[in-house]
N, C-alpha and C positions, 0 to 999 in steps of 0.2 A: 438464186436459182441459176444465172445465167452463170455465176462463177462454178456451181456444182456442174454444171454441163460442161463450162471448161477442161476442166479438170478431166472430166472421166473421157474428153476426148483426146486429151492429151497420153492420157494413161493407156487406151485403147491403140491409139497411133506408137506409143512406144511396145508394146505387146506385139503387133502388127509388124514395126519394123524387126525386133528382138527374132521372130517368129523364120524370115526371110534370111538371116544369118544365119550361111553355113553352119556346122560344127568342127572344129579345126583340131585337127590331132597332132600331138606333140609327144615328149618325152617328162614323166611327169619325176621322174631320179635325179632326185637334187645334187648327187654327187656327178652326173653325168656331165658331159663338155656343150650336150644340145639341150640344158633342160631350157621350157617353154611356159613362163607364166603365163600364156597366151591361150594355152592348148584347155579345151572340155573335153576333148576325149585322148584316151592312152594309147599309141601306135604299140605296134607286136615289132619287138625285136629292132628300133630305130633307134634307141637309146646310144652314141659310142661315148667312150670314155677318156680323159685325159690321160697324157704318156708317163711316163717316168722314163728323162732323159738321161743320156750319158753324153756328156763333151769330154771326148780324152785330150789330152797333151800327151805328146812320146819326149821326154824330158833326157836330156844326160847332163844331171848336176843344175848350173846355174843355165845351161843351154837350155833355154825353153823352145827349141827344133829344132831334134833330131833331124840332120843330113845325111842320106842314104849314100851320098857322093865322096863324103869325106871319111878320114880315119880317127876314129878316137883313140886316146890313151888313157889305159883305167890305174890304179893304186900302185898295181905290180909294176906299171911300167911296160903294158902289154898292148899291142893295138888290135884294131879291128875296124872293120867297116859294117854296120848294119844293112843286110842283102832282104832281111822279111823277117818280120815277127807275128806267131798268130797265137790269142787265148782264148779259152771259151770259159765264163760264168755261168752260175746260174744257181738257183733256190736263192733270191734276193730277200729278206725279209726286212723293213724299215721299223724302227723303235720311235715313238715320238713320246711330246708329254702325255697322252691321253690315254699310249697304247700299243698296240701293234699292226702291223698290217702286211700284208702278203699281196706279193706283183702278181695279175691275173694275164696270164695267156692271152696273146694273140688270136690262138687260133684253139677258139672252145671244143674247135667241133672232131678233135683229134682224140686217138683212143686213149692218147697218155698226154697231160698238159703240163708244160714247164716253164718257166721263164726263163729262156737263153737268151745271154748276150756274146757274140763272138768277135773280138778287138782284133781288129786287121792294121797293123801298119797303115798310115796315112790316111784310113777311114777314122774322120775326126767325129763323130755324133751316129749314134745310135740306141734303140728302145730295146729293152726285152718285155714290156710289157707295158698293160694299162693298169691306172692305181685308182680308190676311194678312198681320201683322206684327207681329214680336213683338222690339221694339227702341226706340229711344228716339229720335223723329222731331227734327231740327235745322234743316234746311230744305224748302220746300215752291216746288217749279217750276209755272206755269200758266198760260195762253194767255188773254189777252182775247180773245174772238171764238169763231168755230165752224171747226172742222178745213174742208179746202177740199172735201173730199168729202160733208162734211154741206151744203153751202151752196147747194144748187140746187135749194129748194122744188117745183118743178116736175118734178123729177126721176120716173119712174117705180117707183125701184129703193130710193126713201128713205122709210124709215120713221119717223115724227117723237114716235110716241108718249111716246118716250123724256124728252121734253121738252115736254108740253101747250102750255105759256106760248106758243112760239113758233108753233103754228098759230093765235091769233090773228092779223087781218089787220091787228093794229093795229103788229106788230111783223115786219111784212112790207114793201117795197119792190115796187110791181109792174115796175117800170120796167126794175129794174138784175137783178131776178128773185132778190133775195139779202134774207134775216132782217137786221132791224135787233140790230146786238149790244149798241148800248146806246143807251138816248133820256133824256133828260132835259128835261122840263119845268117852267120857271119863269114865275110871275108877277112882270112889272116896271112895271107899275103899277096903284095902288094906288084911283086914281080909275078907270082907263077899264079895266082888270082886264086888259090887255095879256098875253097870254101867248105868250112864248119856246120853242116846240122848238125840239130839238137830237136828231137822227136819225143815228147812225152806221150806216151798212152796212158799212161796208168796214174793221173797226177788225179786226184781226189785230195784237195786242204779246205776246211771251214774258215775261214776268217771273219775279223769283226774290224770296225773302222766308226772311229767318229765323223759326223758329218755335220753341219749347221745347215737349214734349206726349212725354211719356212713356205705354207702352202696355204690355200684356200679352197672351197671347197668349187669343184668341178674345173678347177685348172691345173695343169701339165706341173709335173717337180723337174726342176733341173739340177744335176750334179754333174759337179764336175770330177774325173776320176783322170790323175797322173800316171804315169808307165817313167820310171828312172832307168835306163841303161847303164846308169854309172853303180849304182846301188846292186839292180840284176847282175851283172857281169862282174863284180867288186871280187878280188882274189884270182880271178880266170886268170890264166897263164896262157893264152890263147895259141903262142907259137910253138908251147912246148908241154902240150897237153891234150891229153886223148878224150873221148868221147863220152865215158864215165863220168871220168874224175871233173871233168864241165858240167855234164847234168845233176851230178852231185851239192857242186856249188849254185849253181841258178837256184834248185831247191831250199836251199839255206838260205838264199839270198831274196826269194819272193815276194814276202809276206813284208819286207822292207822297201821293198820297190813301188809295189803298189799303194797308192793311196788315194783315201775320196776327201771333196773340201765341197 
């Protein structure tokens, strides 16, 4: 008897205390960055999610940094100085063994959502998005340029937050009324301090790229993605060559320049 009396006052006192603890809200999305074994009840909207990083290198050749201060010499025998380089990516889609997966927006609460990355000279790390996946990424698909519904500056219904870089007027076109997707500026000479744009508006390329980058579930991917100026610029004749016939070659030259590891 006295041990049933135990008991049930044990039982009673645990009830009692159980009864006194709060209910604690959490994130109950196992792919999220804050999920919470902890949490009895689900928060609205607290859930965020892990990044999908970029660390670029700005490469020229076996030079793994690029010197803004110095002159290179490419194949031809042609020099120059790198003054600024800007790209913009974007529609990232990752290939793993299990599947696929698409980069989600920063910013959900936008009329048109995309995942842009825009690579600035010397900006060495940045996101275009957050990811759910939990698998082991082998290729990575992505677009040079901006989707064709992102591309009408002037637009009423476009929201550009998403991407600061690009309301600058410096990476705008007023003409053709369309974002520059990628510019490059070099100095090719040395005496009179000559300086080379090169302004794309119109660069729309799909590319595809192997990648190795194994992941877990509710942690960040990190990739690392190169820029070669020796490879970009390869054939330029930069002292004795006009404006064309250079965005002509960069064109040619891109899709060998750029790589993800």
């Amino acid at each position: 008897m006295k041990i049933a009396c135990l008991l049930l006052s044990l039982f009673l006192s645990i009830v009692l205390l159980d009864s006194c603890v709060e209910p604690q809200e959490g994130c109950f999305d196992t792919f999220s960055s804050n999920y919470s074994i902890f949490a009895d009840t689900e928060c609205e909207d607290c859930c965020t999610y892990p990044n999908l990083n970029f660390t670029t290198r700005y490469l020229y050749g076996e030079d793994t940094n690029v010197d803004s201060s110095i002159y290179y010499q490419n194949e031809v025998d042609s020099y120059f100085k790198l003054r600024s380089f800007y790209l913009v990516m974007s529609q990232f889609e990752l290939h793993g063994d299990e599947g696929d997966y698409l980069v989600r927006s920063k910013t959900e609460d936008k009329l048109i959502n995309d995942d842009l990355l825009g690579l600035k000279f010397r900006t060495t790390s940045n996101s275009p998005g957050t990811i759910t996946v939990e698998d082991s990424i082998r290729s990575i698909d992505f677009t040079l340029g901006l989707p064709v519904e992102l591309d009408t500056p002037s637009s009423p219904d476009n929201e550009y937050s998403v991407i600061e870089l690009l309301v600058d007027s410096t990476y705008y076109d007023e003409n053709l009324d369309q974002f520059y997707k990628m510019i490059v500026e070099v100095e090719v000479d040395s005496m009179a301090e000559t300086i080379l744009s090169l302004g794309f508006p119109t660069l729309d390329m799909a590319l595809t790229d192997d990648v190795v980058a194994g992941t877990t579930r509710g942690n960040a991917l990190n990739i690392q993605l190169s820029v070669d100026f020796m490879r970009l610029f390869d054939g330029v004749r930069f002292q004795d060559v006009n404006e064309d016939e250079a965005k002509v070659l960069v064109l040619e030259n891109i899709e060998e320049a750029i790589e993800f590891n």
